[in-house]
C-alpha positions as CSV (number, residue, x, y, z in Angstrom):
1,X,0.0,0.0,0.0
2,X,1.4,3.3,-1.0
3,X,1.9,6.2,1.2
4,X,3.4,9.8,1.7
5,X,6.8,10.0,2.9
6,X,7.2,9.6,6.8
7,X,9.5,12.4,6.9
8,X,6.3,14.8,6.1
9,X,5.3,16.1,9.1
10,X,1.8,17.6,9.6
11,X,1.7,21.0,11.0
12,X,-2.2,20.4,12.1
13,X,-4.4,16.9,11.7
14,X,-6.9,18.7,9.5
15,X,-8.2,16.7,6.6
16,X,-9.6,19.2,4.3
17,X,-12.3,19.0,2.0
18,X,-13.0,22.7,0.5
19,X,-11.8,26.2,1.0
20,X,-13.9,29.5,1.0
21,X,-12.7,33.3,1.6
22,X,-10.7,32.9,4.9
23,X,-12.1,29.6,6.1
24,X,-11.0,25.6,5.4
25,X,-13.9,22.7,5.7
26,X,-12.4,19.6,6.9
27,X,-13.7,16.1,6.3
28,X,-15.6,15.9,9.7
29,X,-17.8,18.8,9.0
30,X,-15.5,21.6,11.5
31,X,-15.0,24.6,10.2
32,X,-11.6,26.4,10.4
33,X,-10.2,29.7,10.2
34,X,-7.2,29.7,8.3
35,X,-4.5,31.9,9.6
36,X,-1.9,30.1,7.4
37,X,-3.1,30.6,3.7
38,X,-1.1,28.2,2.4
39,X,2.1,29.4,3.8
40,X,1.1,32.9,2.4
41,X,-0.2,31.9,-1.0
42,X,-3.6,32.0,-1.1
43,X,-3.7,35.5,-0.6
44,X,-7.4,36.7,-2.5
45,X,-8.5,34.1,0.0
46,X,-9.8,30.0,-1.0
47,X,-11.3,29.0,-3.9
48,X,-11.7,33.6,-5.0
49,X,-15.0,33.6,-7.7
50,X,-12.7,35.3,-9.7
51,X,-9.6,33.4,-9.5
52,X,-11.8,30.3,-9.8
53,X,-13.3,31.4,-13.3
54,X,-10.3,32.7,-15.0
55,X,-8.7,29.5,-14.1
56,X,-11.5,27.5,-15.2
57,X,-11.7,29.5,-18.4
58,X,-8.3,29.2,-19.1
59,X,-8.2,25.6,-18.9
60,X,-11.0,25.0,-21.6
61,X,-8.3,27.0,-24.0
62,X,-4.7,26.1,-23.0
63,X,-3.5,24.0,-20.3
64,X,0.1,23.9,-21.2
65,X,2.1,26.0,-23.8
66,X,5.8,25.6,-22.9
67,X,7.4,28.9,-23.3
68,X,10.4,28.3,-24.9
69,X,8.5,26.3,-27.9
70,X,5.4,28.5,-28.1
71,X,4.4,32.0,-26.8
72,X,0.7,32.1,-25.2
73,X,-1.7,35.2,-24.6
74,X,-1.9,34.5,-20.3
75,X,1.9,35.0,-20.4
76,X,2.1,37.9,-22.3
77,X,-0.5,39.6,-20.6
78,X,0.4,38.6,-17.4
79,X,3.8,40.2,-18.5
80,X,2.4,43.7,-19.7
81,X,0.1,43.6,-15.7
82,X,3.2,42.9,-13.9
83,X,4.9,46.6,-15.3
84,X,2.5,48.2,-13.2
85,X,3.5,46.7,-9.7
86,X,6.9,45.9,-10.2
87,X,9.4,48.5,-8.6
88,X,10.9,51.1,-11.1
89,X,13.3,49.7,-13.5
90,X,12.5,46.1,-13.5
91,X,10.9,46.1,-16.3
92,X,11.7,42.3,-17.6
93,X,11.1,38.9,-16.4
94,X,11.8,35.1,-15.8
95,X,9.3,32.6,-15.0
96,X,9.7,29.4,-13.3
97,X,7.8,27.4,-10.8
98,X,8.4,27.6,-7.6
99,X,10.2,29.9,-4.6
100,X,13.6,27.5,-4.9
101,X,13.6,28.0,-9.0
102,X,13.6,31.6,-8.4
103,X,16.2,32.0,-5.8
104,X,18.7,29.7,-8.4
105,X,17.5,31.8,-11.4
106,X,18.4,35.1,-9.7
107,X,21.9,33.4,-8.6
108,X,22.5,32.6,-11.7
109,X,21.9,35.7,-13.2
110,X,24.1,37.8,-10.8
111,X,27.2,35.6,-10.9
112,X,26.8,35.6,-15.2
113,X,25.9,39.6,-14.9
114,X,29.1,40.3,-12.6
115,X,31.9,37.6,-13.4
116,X,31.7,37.2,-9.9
117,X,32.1,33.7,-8.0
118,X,30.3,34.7,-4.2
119,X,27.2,35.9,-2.6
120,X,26.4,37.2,0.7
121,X,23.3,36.3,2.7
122,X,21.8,37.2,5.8
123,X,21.7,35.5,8.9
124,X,17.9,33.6,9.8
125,X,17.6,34.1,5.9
126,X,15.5,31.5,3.8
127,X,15.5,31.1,0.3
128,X,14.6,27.6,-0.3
129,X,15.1,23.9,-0.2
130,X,16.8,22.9,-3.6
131,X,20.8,22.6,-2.9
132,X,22.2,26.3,-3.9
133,X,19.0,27.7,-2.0
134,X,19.4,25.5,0.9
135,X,23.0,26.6,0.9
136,X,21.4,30.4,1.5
137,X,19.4,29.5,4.0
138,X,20.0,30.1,7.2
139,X,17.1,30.3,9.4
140,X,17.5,26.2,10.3
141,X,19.8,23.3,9.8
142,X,16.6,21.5,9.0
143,X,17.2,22.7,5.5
144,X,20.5,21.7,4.5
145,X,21.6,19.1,7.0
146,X,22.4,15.6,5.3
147,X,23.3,15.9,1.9
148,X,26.6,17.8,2.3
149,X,28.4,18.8,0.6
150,X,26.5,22.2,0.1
151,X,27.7,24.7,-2.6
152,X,30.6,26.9,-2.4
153,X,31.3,30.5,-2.5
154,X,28.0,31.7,0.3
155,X,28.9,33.8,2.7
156,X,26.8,35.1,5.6
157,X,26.1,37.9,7.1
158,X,24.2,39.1,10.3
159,X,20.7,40.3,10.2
160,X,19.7,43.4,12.8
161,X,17.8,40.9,15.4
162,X,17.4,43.1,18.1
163,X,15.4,41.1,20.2
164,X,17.7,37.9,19.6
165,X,21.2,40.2,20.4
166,X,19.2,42.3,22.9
167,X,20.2,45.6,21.9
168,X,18.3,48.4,20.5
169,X,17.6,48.3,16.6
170,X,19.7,50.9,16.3
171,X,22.9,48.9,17.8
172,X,21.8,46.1,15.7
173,X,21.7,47.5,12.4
174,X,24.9,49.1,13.2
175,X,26.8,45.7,14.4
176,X,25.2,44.5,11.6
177,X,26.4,46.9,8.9
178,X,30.3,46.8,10.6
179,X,30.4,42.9,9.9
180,X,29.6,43.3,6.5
181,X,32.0,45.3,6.0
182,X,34.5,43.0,7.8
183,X,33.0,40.0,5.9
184,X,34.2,42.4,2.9
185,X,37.4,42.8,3.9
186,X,38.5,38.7,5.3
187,X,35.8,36.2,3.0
188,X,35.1,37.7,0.0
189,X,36.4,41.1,-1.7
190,X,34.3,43.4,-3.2
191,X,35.7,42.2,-6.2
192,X,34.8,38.7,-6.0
193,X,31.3,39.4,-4.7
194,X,28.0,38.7,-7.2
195,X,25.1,40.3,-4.6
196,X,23.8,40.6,-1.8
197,X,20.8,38.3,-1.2
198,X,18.4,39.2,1.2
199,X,14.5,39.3,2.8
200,X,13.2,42.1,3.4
201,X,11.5,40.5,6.6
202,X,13.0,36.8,7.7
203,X,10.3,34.3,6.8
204,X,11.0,31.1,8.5
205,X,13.9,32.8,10.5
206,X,11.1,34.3,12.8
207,X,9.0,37.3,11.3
208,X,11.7,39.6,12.1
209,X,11.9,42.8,9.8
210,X,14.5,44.8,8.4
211,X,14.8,48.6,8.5
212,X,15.2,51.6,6.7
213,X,19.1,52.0,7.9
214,X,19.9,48.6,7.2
215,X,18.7,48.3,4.1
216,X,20.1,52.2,2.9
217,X,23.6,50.7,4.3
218,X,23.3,47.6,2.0
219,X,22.7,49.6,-1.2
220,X,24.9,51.8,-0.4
221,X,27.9,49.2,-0.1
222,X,26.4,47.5,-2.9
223,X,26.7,50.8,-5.4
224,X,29.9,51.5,-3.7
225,X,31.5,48.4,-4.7
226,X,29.6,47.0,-7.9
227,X,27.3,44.3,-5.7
228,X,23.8,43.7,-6.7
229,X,21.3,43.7,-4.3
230,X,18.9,40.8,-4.8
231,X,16.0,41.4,-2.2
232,X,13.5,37.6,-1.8
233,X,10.1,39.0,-1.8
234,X,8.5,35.6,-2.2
235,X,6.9,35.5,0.8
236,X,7.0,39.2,1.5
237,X,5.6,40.2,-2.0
238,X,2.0,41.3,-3.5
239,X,0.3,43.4,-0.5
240,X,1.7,40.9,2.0
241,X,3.4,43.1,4.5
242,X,0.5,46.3,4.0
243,X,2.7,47.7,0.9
244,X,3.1,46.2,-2.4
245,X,6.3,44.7,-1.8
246,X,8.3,44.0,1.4
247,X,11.5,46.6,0.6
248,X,9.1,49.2,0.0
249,X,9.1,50.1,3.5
250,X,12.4,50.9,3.6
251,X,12.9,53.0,0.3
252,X,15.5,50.8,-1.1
253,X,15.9,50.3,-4.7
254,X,16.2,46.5,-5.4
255,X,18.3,45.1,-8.7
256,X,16.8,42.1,-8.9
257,X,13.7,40.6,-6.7
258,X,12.1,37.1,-6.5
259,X,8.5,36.2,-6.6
260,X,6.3,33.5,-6.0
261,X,3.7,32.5,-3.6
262,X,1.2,35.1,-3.3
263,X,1.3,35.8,-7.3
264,X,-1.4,33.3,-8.3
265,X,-3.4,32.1,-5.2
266,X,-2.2,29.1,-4.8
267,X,-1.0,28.0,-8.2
268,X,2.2,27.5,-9.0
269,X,3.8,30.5,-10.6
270,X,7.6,32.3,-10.0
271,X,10.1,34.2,-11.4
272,X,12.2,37.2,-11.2
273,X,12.4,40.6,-12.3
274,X,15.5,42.8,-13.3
275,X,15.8,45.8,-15.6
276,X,16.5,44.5,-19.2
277,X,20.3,45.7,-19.5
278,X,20.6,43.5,-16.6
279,X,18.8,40.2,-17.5
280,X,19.8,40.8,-21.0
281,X,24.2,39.5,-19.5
282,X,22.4,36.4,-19.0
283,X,24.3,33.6,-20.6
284,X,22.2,32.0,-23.8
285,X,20.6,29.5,-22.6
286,X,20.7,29.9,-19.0
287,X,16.9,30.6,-18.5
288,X,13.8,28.0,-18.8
289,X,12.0,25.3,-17.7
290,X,9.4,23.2,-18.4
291,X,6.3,24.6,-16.9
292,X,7.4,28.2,-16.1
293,X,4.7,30.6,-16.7
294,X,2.2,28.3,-17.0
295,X,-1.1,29.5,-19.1
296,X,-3.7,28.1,-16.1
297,X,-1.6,29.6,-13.4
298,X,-0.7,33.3,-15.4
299,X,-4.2,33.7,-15.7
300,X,-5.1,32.8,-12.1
301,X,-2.2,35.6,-11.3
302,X,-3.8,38.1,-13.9
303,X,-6.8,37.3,-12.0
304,X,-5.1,38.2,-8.6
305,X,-3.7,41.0,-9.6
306,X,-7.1,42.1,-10.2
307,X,-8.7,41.6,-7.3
308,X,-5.7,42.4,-5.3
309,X,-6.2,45.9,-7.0
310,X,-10.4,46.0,-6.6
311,X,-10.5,45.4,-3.6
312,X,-8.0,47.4,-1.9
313,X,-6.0,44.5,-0.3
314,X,-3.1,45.9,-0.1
315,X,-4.4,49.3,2.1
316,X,-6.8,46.1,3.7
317,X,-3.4,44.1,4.7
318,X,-2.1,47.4,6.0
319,X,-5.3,48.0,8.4
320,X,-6.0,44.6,9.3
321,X,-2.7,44.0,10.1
322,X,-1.9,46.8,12.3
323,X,-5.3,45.4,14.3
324,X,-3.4,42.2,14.3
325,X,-0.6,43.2,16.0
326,X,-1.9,45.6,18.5
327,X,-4.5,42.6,19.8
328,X,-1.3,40.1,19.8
329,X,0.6,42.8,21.9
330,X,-1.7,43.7,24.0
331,X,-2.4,40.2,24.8
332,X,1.3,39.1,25.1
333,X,1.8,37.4,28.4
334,X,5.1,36.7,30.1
335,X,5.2,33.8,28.2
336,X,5.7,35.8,25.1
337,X,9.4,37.3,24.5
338,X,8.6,39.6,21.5
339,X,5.6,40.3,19.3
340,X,6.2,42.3,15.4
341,X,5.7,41.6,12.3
342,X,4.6,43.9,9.0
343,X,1.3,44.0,7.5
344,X,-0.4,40.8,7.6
345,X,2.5,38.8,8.9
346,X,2.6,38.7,12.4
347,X,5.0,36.5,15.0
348,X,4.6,35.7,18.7
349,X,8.4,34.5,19.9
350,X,7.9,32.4,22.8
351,X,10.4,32.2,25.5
352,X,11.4,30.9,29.0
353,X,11.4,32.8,32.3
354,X,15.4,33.1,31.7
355,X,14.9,34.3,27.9
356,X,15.5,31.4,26.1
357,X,13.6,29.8,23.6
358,X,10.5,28.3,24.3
359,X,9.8,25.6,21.3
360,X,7.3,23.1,23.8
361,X,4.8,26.0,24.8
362,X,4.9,27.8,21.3
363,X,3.6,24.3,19.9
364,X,1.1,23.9,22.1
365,X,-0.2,27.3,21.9
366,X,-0.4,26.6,18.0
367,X,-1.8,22.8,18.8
368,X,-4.3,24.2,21.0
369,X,-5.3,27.0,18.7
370,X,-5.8,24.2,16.0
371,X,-8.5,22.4,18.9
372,X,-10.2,25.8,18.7
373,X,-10.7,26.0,15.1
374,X,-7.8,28.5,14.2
375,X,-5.0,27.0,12.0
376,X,-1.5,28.8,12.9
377,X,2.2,28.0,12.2
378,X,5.5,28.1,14.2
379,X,8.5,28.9,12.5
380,X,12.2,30.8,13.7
381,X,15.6,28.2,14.1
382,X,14.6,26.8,17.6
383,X,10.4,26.5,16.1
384,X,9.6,28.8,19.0
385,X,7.9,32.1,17.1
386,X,4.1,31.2,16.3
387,X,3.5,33.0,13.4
388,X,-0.2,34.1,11.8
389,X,-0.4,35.0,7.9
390,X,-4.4,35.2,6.9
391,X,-4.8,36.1,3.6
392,X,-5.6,40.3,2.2
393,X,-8.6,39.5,2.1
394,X,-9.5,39.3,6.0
395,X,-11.7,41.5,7.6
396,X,-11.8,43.2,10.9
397,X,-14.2,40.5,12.5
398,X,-12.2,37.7,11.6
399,X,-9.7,39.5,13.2
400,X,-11.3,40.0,16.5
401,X,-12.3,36.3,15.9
402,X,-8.3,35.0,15.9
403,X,-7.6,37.3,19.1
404,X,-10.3,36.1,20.4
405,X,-9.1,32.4,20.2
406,X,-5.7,32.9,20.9
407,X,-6.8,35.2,24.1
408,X,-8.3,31.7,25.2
409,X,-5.0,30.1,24.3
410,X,-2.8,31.9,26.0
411,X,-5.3,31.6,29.5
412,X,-4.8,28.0,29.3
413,X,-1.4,28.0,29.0
């Protein structure tokens, strides 16, 4: 009898049988609000009219049309929609598949663009499970442990965690800016460095968010010394964090960025943007796939692009989010080291009474949320941050809904 892999771990025991707006309908009848959407994919919500008919359309005309054989009208369009979203200057693209394809396709790009051998990432950093992504990665061992050896020529840097270092932001970002610098001057030179490859906020490393200063110092260094600065918005991306894009809170100006996730609702769509001069020192070759930009899943992203617009998710993610993280603070308990987060990506770090991380309670806060009918996630290197991404398209009642579970959580603690 076949099976899934054992090493597939559930996050919940729900068995689900349909999806709708903010809310999953298991197998036993429960109903469940979903404060995971997918690992921030299903952002226009489950199963969006919308996204639902222009996929369904879409498939009565063109399932597959492989990109480097034929050219189809989802693509294209899709292509054209994108211009008006994308940050100033990137005004040309590379589809592939997933969050992992993207990462590769935009370290391939820099090292080609620069004659450059190295790249430097940031500490709690994710970018993916493939072997040159895991090699990013940062924010676990989970993710490259056991098929070593990794690839060469990543170097790492720290990220401003305040609350891990215990100083103020300000003496983060600053510690954090002077070992850059010193990782330029004893790993790799200037001259041998491709990019800098960064989040905007760390994902899986624990909802932590970068700042202004930060990211000014890393485009600074990067113009200073011919570096690109590659910023991973596929988790961060399309009205996510209450802006557009992640960096846009800190008035950076990317070179290249990475996509995914939040693009198409839950199909499978990715890629990354650069200006044209840029892509264009690209090897021959170099770039495609098999199903990148597929015609289903463009025209389930032309779809969300749509609705993300209509509807005002973006603004909506802002709000709603700032609800979120008020409720969450003013319900943190002793229990609870550090609450942030941007927009609608929000992060309870639980610790001990002596600081340290607290991986037990923060699952069974998110196990016993699950019992009350709200799904959540943990994430961070120990598992100890229980994080909360509902999709753009949550309202303020759902909101008071979530607190009010997790208000009940955190009492039985």
């Amino acid at each position: 009898m076949t099976q899934l892999s054992p090493v597939l771990k559930q996050a919940t025991p729900v068995v689900v049988e349909r999806g709708e707006g903010c809310y999953l309908h298991a197998t036993d009848g429960r109903r469940y609000l979903d404060f995971t959407a997918g690992i921030g994919v299903t952002s226009t919500g489950h199963c969006h009219p919308r996204v639902v008919a222009a996929a369904q359309e879409q498939v009565g005309k063109l399932i597959h049309g492989q990109y480097t054989t034929v050219m189809h009208q989802p693509l294209l369009r899709l292509t054209e929609r994108l211009g008006d979203v994308l940050p100033s200057g990137l005004d040309t693209l590379f589809y592939s598949n997933s969050g992992s394809e993207a990462v590769e396709a935009s370290l391939r790009l820099v090292r080609q663009a620069t004659g450059r051998p190295n790249v430097i990432v940031f500490h709690g950093g994710f970018h993916g499970r493939t072997v040159a992504a895991a090699t990013m990665t940062t924010s676990g061992t989970r993710f490259s442990a056991g098929f070593s050896p990794l690839m060469s020529g990543v170097h790492v840097a720290p990220f401003p965690t305040a609350y891990r270092y215990g100083w103020s932001e300000e003496e983060a970002t600053a510690f954090a800016l002077r070992e850059l610098d010193y990782i330029l001057a004893t790993l790799t030179g200037p001259a041998e460095t491709a990019a800098f490859i960064v989040e905007p906020m760390l994902g899986e490393g624990g909802y932590i968010p970068g700042n202004t200063a930060f990211f000014h110092g890393l485009r600074e260094r990067a113009d200073r010394h011919g570096i690109l600065l590659v910023i991973d918005e596929i988790q961060t991306g399309f009205g996510r964090t209450g802006k557009f894009f992640g960096h846009q809170h800190f008035d950076v100006r990317p070179d290249v960025i990475t996509i995914a996730k939040g693009l198409a609702s839950g199909f499978p769509i990715s890629g990354i943007a650069a200006s044209a001069e840029l892509m264009a020192k690209a090897w021959p070759g170099s770039q495609g796939g098999t199903y990148g930009g597929n015609a289903v899943a463009c025209a389930a992203a032309l779809a969300t692009l749509d609705v993300i617009e209509s509807e005002g998710l973006v603004q909506n993610a802002a709000e709603r989010g700032a609800e979120l993280l008020a409720g969450l603070r003013e319900q943190q308990t002793k229990q609870i080291g550090d609450v942030r987060g941007l927009g609608l990506l929000a992060g309870c770090e639980f610790t001990t009474a002596t600081g340290d991380p607290d991986p037990e309670t923060a699952t069974a806060a998110q196990r016993a949320a699950v019992a009350k009918g709200l799904l959540l996630l943990t994430c961070g290197a120990h598992m100890n941050v229980v994080r909360m991404i509902p999709p753009l398209i949550v309202t303020d009642a759902q909101i008071r809904d979530a607190l009010g579970i997790w208000s009940e959580v955190l009492a039985e603690l």
